[in-house]
C-alpha positions as a LaTeX table, in Angstrom:
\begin{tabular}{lrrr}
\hline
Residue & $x$ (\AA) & $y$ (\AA) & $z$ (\AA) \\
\hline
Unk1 & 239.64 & 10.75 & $-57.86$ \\
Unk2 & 238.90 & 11.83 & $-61.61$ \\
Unk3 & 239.94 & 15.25 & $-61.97$ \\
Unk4 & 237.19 & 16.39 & $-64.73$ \\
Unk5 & 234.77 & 15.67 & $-61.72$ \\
Unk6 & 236.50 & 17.15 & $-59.35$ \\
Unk7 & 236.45 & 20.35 & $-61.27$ \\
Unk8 & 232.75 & 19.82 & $-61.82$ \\
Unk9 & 232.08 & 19.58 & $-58.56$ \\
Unk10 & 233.49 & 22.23 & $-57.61$ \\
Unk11 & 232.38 & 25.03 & $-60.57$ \\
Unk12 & 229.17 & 23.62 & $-59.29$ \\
Unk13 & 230.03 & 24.66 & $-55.99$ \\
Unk14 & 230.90 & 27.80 & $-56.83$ \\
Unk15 & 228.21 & 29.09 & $-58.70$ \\
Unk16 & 225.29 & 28.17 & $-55.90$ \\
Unk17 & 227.98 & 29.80 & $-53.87$ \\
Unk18 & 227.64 & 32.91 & $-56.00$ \\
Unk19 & 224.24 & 32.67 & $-56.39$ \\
Unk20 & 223.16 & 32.65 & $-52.40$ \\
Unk21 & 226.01 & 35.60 & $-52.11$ \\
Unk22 & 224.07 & 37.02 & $-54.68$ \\
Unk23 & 220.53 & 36.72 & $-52.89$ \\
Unk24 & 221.58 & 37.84 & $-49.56$ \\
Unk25 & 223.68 & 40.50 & $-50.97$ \\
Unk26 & 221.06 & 42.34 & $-53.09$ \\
Unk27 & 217.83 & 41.30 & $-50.64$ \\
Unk28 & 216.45 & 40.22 & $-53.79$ \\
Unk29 & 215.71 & 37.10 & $-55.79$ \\
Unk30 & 215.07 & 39.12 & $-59.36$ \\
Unk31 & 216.64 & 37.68 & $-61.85$ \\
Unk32 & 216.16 & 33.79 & $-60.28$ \\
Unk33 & 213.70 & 31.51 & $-61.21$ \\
Unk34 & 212.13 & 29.95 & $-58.02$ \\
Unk35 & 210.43 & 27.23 & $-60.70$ \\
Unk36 & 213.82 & 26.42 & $-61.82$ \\
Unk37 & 215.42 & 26.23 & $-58.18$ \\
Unk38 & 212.56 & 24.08 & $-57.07$ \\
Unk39 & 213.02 & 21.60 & $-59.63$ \\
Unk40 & 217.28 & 21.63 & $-59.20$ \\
Unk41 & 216.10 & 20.08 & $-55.28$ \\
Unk42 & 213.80 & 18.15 & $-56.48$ \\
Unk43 & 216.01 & 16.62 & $-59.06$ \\
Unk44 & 219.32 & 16.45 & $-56.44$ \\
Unk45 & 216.61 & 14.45 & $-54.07$ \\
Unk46 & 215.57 & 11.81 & $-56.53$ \\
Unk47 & 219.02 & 12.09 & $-57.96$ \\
Unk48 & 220.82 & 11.07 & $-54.20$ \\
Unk49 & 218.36 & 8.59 & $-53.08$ \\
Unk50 & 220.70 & 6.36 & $-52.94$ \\
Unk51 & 222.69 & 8.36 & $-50.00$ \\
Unk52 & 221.25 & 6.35 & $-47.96$ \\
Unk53 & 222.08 & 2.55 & $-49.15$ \\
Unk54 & 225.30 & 2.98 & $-51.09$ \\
Unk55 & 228.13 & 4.49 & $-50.07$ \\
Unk56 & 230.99 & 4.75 & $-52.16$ \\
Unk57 & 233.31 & 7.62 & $-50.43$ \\
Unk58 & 233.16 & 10.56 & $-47.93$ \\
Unk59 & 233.68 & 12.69 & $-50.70$ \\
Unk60 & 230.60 & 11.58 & $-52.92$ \\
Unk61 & 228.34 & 11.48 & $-49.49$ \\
Unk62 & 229.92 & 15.12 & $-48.75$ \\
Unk63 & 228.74 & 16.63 & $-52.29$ \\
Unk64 & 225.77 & 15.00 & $-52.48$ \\
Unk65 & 224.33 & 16.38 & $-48.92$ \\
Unk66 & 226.01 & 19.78 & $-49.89$ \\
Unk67 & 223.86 & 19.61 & $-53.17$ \\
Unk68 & 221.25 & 18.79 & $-51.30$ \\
Unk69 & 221.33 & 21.26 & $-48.49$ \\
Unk70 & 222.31 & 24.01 & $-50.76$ \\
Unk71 & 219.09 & 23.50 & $-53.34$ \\
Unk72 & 216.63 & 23.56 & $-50.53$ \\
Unk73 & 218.57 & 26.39 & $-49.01$ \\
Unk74 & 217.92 & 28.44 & $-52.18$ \\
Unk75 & 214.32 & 27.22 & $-52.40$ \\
Unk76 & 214.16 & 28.31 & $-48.53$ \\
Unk77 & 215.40 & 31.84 & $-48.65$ \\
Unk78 & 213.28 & 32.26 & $-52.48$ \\
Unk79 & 210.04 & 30.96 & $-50.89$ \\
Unk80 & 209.86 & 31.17 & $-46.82$ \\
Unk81 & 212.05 & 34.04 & $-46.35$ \\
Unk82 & 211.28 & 36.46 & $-49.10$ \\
Unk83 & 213.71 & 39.69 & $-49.33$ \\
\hline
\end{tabular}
């Protein structure tokens, strides 16, 4: 495991974290670009495509559907469930 992406991974982690704490928090989006957030899932989609024909560990599977998930989570609660 390379520790530079380890950390990566996990500042990455933290700051969608921070940012859906924020949303539900607040009951507001302000300050968040739904554009932007719309084009983070669709670049973590085309990105992890190939989540489904190579595998190379449980931990690179894990991040990539927690990327995944938590991009179209943020796109969810910005678009379908405005606060």
């Amino acid at each position: 495991m390379n520790i530079f992406r380890l950390a990566g991974d996990m500042t990455h982690l933290v700051s969608i974290l921070v940012l859906l704490l924020k949303i539900y928090a607040t009951k507001s989006c302000s300050g968040v670009s739904r554009k932007t957030q719309e084009l983070y899932a669709i670049v973590f989609l085309a990105r992890y495509l190939d989540l489904f024909t190579d595998f190379i560990s449980v931990y690179n599977s894990f991040m990539k559907v927690v990327f995944i998930a938590s991009s179209l989570a943020i796109v969810w609660c910005m678009r379908v469930h405005p606060m």
